[in-house]
matplotlib code that plots the C-alpha trace (Angstrom):
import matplotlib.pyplot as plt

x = [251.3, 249.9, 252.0, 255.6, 254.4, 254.1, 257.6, 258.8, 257.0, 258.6, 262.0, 261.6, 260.2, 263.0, 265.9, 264.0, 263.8, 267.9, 268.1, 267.3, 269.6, 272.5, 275.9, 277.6, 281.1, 284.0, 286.3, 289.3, 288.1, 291.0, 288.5, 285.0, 285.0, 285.7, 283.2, 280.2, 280.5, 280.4, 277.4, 275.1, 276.9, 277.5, 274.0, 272.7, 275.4, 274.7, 271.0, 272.6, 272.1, 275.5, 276.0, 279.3, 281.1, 284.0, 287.1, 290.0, 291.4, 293.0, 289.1, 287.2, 289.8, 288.9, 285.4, 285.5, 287.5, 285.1, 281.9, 280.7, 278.5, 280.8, 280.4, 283.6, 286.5, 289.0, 291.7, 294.3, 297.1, 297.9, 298.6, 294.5, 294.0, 296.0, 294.4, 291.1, 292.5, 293.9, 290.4, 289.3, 286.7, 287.9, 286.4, 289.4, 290.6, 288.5, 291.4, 293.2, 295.5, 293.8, 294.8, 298.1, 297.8, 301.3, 302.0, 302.0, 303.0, 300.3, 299.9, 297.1, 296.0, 297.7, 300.8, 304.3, 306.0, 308.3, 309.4, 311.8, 311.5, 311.1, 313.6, 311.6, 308.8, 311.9, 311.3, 308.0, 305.3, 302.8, 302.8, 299.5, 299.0, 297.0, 297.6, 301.2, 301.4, 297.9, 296.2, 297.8, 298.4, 300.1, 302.1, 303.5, 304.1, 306.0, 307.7, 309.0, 310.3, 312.4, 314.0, 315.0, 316.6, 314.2, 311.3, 312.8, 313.0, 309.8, 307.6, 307.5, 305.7, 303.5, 299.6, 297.7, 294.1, 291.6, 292.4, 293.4, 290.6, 290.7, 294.6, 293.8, 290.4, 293.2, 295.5, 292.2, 291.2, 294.9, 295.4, 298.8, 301.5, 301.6, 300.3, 301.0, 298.4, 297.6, 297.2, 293.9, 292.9, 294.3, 292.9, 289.5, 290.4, 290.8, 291.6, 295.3, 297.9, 300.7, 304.2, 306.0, 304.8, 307.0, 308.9, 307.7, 311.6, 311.1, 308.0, 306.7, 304.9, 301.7, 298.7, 295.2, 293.6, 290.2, 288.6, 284.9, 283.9, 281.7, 279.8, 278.2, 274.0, 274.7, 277.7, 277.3, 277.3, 280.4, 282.1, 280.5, 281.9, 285.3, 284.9, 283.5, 286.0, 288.5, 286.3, 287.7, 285.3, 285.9, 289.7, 289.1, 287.3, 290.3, 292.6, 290.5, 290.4, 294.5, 295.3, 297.6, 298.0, 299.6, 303.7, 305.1, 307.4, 311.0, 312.1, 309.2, 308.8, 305.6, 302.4]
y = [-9.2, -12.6, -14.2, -12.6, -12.5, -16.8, -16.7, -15.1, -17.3, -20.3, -18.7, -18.3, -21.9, -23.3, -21.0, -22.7, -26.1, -25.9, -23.9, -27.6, -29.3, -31.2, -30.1, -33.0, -33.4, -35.8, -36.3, -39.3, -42.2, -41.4, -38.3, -40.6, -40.3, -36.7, -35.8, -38.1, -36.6, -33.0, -33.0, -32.0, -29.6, -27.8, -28.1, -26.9, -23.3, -23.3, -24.6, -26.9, -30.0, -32.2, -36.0, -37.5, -39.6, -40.9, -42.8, -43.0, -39.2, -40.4, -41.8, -38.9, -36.3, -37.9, -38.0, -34.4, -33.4, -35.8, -34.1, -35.1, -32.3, -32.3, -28.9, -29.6, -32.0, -32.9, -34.6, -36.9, -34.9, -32.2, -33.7, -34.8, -31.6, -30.3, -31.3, -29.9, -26.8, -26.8, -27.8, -24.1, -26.3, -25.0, -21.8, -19.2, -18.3, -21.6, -23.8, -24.3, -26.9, -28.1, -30.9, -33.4, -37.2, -39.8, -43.2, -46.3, -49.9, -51.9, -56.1, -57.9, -58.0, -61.6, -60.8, -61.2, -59.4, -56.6, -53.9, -51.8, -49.4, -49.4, -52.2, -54.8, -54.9, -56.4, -60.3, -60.1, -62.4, -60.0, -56.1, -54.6, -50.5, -48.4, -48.2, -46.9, -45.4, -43.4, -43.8, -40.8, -43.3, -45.2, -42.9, -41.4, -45.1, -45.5, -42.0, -43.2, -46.7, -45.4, -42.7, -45.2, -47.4, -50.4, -50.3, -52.4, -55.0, -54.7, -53.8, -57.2, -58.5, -55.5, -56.3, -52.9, -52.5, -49.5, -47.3, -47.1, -48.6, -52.2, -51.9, -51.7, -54.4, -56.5, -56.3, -57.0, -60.0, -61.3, -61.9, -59.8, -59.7, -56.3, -53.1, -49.2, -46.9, -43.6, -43.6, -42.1, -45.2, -47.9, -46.5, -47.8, -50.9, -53.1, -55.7, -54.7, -53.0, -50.1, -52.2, -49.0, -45.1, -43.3, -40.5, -37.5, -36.7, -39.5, -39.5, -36.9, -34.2, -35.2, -32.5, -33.0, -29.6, -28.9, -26.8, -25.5, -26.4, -24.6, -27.3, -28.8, -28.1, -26.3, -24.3, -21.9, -24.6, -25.5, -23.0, -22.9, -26.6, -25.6, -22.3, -24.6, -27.1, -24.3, -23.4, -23.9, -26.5, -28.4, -28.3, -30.1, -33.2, -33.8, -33.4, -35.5, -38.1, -38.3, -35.5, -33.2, -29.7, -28.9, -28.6, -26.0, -26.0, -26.4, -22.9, -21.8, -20.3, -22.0, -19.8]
z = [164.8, 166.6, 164.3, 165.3, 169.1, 168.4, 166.8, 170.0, 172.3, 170.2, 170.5, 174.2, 174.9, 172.4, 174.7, 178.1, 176.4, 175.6, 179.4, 180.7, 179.0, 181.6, 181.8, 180.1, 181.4, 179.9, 182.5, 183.1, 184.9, 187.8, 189.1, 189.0, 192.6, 193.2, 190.2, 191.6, 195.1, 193.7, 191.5, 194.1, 195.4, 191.9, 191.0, 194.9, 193.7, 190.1, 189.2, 186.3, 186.6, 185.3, 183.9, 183.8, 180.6, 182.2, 180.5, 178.9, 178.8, 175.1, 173.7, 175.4, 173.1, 170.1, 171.0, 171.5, 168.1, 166.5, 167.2, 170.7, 172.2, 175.9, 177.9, 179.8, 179.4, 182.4, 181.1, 182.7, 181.0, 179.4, 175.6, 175.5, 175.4, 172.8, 169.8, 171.5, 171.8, 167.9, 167.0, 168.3, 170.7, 173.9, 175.1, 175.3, 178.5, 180.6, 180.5, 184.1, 185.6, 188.6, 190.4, 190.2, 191.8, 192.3, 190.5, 192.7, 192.2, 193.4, 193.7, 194.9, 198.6, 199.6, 197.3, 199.2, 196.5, 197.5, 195.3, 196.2, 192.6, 189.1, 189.0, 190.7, 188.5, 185.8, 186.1, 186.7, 184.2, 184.0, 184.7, 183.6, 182.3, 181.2, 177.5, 177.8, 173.9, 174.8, 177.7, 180.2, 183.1, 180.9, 178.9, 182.6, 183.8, 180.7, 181.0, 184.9, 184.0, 180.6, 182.7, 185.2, 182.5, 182.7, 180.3, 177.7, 180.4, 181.8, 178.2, 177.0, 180.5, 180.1, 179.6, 178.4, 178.9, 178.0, 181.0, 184.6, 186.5, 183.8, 185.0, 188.9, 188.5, 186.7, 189.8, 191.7, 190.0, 190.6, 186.8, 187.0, 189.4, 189.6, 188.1, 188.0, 188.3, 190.2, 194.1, 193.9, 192.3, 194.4, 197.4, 195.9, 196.3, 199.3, 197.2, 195.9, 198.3, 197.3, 197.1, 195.9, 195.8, 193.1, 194.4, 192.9, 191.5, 189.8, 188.1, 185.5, 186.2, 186.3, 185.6, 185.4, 183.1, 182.9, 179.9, 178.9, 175.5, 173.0, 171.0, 173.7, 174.6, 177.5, 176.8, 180.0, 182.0, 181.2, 182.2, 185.4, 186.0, 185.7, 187.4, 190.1, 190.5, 191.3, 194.2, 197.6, 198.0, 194.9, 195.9, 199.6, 198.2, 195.4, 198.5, 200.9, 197.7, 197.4, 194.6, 194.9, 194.0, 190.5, 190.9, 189.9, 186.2, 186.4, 186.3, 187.9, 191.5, 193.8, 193.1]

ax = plt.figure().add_subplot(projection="3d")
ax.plot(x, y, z, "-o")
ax.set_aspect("equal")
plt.show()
C-alpha cells in the first residue's frame, strides 16, 4: 500500500513539475511586438507563463514538422502551416485566421527616392526581401511585383536575407536602395521611411493563422494562447500595432 500511495505521489509531482512548464510559442518575426507586449497580460488571465521563438514563418514550420516541442505556431501565411497541419501536429479545430498587415516600399531615412509603384523599384541596384521563394514576406512581395509585370526586371537587383526584419535592418543600415517589407515592420524604424504603401487590390491577400500544437510540454497552454489572441484585447494591440483585420475571400461576403 505505501508503495502505490509513493507511485501516486510521483505521478502527481511529475503532472505539477510538467504543470510549470512555459507555453512555448513559434510565432513570425512581423508580430514580435504585439506578442512581447501581451505576455503579461495572458499570463495575469491564464496563470501560464509563455516564451516566444520568433522567425522566419518558413524555418519555424520545419522546425515544427521536425520535432520541435512548440505549444502554438503563428505563421506569416497560410502555406507554413500546411504541412503542419498534414503532419497531424495541429490540434483539430484551434486553427483561426487572425490578423492581416499591408506591404510597403520603404528606403532609408535621407533617401530622395520616389516611387510611385511596383515599377519604380525597376532600375534600382539593390532591392532587398525577405527570401522571396520561402520566407512569407517575400513570397507576397514576389506575388505583387509578378502580377504587376515587373519581377523579372526587378529579381536580378533583388538581395534576399533570412526574414523580414534582416530586410528592413538592411534598408536601415542603407546597404540597399530600397526594400519591401510589411508596414507593421517599418513603423519600427525611424531610420527608413514608406516611399510607396501597396494598395490592397494590388497585393495578395495576406493572412496571418494561428494554431495549437500537440507535441509541445504544455499542450493546454497552447490553446489558451490562441484562444487568447482572439480576445477583444489581444485584437486592440494588433490594431494599435498596424494589422489589420483578415479580408474577407473573393466570393465571400464580410463576417
Amino acid at each position: 500500500m505505501r508503495l502505490s500511495w509513493l507511485g501516486l505521489l510521483v505521478a502527481v509531482w511529475a503532472g505539477a513539475a510538467r504543470a510549470e512548464d512555459p507555453v512555448l510559442v513559434f510565432a513570425a518575426s512581423s508580430t514580435t511586438e504585439a506578442l512581447q507586449a501581451l505576455a503579461p497580460a495572458f499570463q495575469r488571465e491564464t496563470g501560464h507563463r509563455v516564451r516566444f521563438a520568433f522567425g522566419a514563418s518558413s524555418d519555424l514550420s520545419r522546425q515544427v514538422v521536425a520535432g520541435a516541442p512548440a505549444d502554438a505556431f503563428l505563421s506569416a501565411d497560410e502555406a507554413k502551416l500546411e504541412p503542419v497541419e498534414r503532419a497531424g501536429l495541429a490540434r483539430p479545430g484551434s486553427r483561426v485566421d487572425l490578423v492581416s498587415n499591408r506591404l510597403v516600399v520603404i528606403v532609408p531615412v535621407a533617401s530622395t527616392l520616389e516611387v510611385k509603384g511596383a515599377a519604380g523599384l525597376k532600375g534600382l541596384r539593390r532591392v532587398v526581401l525577405a527570401e522571396p521563394a520561402a520566407v512569407p514576406a517575400g513570397v507576397y512581395a514576389k506575388a505583387w511585383l509578378t502580377q504587376a509585370g515587373v519581377w523579372k526586371d526587378v529579381a536580378p537587383t533583388v538581395v534576399p536575407t533570412a526574414d523580414v526584419r534582416a530586410a528592413l535592418a538592411a534598408v536601415a543600415a542603407g546597404r540597399v536602395d530600397a526594400g519591401v517589407v510589411y508596414a507593421t515592420d517599418a513603423s519600427q524604424s525611424k531610420k527608413v521611411r514608406v516611399a510607396f504603401t501597396v494598395p490592397e487590390g494590388e497585393a495578395p491577400r495576406i493572412v496571418y493563422p494561428a494554431v495549437a500544437l500537440t507535441r509541445g510540454k504544455a499542450p493546454e497552454g497552447g490553446l489558451a494562447f490562441v484562444r487568447f489572441l482572439q480576445t477583444e484585447g489581444a485584437r486592440a494591440e494588433f490594431r494599435q500595432r498596424g494589422f489589420l483585420d483578415v479580408s474577407p475571400r473573393k466570393g465571400q461576403p464580410s463576417p
